[in-house]
C-alpha positions in Angstrom: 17.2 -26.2 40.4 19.5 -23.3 39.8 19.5 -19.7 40.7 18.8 -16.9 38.8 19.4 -13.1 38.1 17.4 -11.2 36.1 17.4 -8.0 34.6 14.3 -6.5 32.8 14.2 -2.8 31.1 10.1 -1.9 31.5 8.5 1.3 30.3 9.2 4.6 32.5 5.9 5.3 33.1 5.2 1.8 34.9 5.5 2.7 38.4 4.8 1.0 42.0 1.8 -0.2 41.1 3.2 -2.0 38.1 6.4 -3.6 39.4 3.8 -4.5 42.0 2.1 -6.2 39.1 5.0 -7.2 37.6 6.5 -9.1 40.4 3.0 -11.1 40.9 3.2 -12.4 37.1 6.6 -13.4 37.7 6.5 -14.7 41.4 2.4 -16.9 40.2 4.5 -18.0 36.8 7.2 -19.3 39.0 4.7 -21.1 41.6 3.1 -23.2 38.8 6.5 -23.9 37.8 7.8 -25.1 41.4 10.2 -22.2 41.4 10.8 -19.5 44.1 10.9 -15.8 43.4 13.8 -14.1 46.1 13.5 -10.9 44.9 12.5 -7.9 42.9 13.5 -4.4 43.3 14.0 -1.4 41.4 17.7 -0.9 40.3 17.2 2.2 38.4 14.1 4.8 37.5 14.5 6.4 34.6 17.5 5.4 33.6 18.6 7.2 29.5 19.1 4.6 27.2 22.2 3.9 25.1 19.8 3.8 22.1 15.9 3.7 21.4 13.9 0.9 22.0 10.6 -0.1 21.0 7.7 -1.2 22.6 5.6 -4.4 21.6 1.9 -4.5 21.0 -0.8 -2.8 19.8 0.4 0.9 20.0 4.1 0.6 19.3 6.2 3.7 20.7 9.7 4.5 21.0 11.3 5.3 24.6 14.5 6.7 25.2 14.1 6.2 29.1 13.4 2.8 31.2 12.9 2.2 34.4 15.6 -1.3 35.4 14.3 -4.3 38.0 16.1 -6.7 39.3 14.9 -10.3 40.5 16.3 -12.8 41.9 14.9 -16.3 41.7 15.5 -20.1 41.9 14.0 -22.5 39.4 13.8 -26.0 37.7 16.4 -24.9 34.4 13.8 -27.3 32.1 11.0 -24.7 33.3 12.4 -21.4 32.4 10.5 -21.1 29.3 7.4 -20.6 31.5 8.4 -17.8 32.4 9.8 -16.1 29.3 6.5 -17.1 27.9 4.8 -14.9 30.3 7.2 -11.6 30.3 6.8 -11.7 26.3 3.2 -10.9 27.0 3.9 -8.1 29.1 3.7 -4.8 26.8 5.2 -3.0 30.4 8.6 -5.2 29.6 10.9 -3.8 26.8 13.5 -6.4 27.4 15.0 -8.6 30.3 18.2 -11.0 30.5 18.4 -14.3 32.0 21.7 -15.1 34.4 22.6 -18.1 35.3 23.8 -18.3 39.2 25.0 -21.7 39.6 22.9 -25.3 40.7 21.2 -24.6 44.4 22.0 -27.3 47.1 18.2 -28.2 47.9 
């Protein structure tokens, strides 16, 4: 198992409720995985963009704002695609980034 940062840029207007939401698709996607979710906070709300990004889905749209979370998690490297599979489907999450921690001793 190793542990995890990740970054995710989500749509401004996603709120508590939806990083509420947001952490339970990550943390249940991690579970069936065997993984552990550490945490997830906000890092920034409505953070200006270096350049536009589009949304996904049905209706795109263009946002020059985001709102940045942060989580923290531990999980079986072979697994993460789970997991990616999961935050693709999301239309709340513009983008996210993957880092690598280092191997866990447990």
């Amino acid at each position: 198992m190793r542990d995890y940062e990740m970054t995710l840029v989500v749509v401004p207007e996603t709120g508590n409720d939806g990083v509420e939401d947001i952490r339970k698709e990550i943390s249940d996607a991690l579970q069936k995985e065997s993984g552990e979710l550490k945490s997830l906070s906000v890092w920034k709300e409505r953070q200006k963009l270096a350049y536009t990004l589009r949304s996904r889905g049905a209706q795109k749209k263009k946002y020059n704002e985001a709102m940045y979370l942060l989580a923290e998690f531990r999980l079986d490297t072979s697994k993460l695609g789970r997991l990616k599979y999961v935050l693709d489907l999301d239309e709340r999450v513009l983008r996210y980034m993957n880092i690598n921690k280092g191997e866990t001793n447990g």
